[in-house]
Each structure stands twice: as C-alpha cells, then as structure tokens.
C-alpha positions as CSV (number, residue, x, y, z in Angstrom):
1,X,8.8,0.1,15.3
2,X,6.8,-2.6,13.5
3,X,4.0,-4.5,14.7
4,X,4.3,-7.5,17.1
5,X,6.2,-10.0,15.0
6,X,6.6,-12.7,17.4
7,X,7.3,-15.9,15.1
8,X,7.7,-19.2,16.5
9,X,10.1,-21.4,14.4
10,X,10.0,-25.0,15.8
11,X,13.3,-26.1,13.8
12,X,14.7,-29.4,14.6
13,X,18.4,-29.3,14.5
14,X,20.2,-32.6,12.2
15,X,21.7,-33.7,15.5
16,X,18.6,-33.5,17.7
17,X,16.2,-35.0,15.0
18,X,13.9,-37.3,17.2
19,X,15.5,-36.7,20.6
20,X,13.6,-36.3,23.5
21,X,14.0,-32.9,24.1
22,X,12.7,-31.8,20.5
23,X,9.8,-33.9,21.5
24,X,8.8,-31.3,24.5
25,X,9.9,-28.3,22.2
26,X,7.5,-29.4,20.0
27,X,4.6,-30.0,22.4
28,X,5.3,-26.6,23.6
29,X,5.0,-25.1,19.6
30,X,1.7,-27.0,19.5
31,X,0.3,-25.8,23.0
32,X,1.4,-22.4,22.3
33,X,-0.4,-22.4,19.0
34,X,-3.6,-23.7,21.0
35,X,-3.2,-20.6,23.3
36,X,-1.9,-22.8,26.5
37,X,0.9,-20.5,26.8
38,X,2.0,-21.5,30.0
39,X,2.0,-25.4,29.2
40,X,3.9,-24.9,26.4
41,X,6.5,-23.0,28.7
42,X,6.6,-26.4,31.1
43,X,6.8,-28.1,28.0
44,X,10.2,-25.7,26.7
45,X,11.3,-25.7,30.1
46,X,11.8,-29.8,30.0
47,X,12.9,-29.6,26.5
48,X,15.7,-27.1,27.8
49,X,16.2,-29.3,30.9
50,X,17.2,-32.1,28.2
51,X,19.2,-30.3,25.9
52,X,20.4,-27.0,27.2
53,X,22.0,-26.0,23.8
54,X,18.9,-25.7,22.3
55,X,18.5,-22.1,21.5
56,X,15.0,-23.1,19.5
57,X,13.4,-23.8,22.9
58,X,15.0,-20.7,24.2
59,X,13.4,-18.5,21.5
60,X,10.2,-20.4,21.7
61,X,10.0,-20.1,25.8
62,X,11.1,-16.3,25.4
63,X,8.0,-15.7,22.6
64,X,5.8,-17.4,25.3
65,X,6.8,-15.0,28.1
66,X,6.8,-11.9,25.8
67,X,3.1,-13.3,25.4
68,X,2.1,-13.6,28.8
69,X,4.2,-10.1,29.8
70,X,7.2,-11.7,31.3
71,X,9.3,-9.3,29.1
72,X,12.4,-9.6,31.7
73,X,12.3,-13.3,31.6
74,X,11.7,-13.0,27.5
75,X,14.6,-10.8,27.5
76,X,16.5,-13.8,29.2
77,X,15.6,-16.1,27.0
78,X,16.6,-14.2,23.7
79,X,20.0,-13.7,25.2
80,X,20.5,-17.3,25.7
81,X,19.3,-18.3,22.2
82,X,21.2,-15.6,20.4
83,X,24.5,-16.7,22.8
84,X,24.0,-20.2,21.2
85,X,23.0,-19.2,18.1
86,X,24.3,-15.5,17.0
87,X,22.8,-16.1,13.7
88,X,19.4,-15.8,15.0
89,X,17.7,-12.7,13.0
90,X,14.8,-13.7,15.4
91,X,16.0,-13.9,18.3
92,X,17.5,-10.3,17.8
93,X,14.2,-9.1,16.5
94,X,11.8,-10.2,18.9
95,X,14.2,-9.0,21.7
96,X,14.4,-5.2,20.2
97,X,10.9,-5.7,20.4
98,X,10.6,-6.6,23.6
99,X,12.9,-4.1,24.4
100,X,11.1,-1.3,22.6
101,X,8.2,-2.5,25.0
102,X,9.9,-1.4,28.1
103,X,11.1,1.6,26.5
104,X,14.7,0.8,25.7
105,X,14.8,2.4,22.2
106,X,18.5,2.8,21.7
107,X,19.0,-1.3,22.8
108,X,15.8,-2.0,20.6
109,X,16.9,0.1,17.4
110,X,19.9,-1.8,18.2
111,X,18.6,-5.2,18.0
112,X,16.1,-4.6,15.1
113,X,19.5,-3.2,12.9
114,X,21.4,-6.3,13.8
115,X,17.9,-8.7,12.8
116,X,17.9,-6.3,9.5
117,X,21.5,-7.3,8.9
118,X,21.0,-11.0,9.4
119,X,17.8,-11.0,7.2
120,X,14.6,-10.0,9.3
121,X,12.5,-6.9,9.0
C-alpha cells in the first residue's frame, strides 16, 4: 500500500459559497494545517452541524481523526462523505487506508481500486 496520503481538499461547493458553515470548514482546514487537530474537528463538527450535506467537512473531520488515531470514527466519516458524494476518489482512498491500518486488506484493496477508478493513486 502507498504511503499516508491524507489530502485535505477545502472545496467550497457553488451553493454554499460564503455560508456559515464553509466558514467553520474552513477554520477547521486552517487549524488542521497549524497542527490543532482537534480544534479543527470542533471547527468541522459546527460546520456539519450547519450543513449536514457537506461531505467536504466530512472528509476533512475523518483526515483529522485518521490523524489523531480515531480510525473507527475516520471510517465514519469517509462513509458519510462518499454516501453524499460517491465521486469522491478521496474519500475512497483515504478510507482503504485507514482500512489497511486496521488490517482490513481485502476492504482496503477494495477502496484503493475504486479511488484508482475515480482518478486517485
């Protein structure tokens, strides 16, 4: 399996430009970036609160938690963004990772084939 390849996209989607909620997502990108892992979870956590058809701030909180170990709630996370979003290369990726970190390698080949497919290696 490839390196840790956990990429946080901050993309603002053209019906939630400016909102409120991708306000907090993005105060969670830039605490995240600073380290402050578990701010910029609070800070996901209200931007989800606000719009819970964000599957950005799902991504982003689930990279967080891979960060700080919480590879069960990560795994959550993931789910919910690729649910909303099953175009998300990412999502899958990061969650075959996560996955091959607990030692699921048949769910993580899995996921990694389906980020492949979608454009992520």
């Amino acid at each position: 399996m490839k390196h840790l390849a956990l990429v946080v996209v901050g993309l603002m989607m053209l019906a939630g430009c400016g909102s409120e909620a991708v306000n907090y997502n993005d105060r969670g990108l830039e605490h995240y970036d600073l380290g402050e892992y578990k701010r910029a979870i609070q800070n996901y956590d209200e931007a989800i609160r606000l719009d819970p058809q964000d599957a950005d701030a799902y991504y982003n909180r689930g990279i967080a938690y891979a960060v700080l170990d919480g590879y069960q709630r990560a795994i959550q996370d993931f789910d919910e963004a690729i649910r909303l979003d099953p175009q998300s290369g990412y999502a899958y990726y990061n969650r075959g990772f996560v996955y091959g970190l607990l030692g699921n390698a048949a769910q993580a080949e899995r996921d990694q084939a389906k980020a492949k497919e979608l454009g992520v290696e």
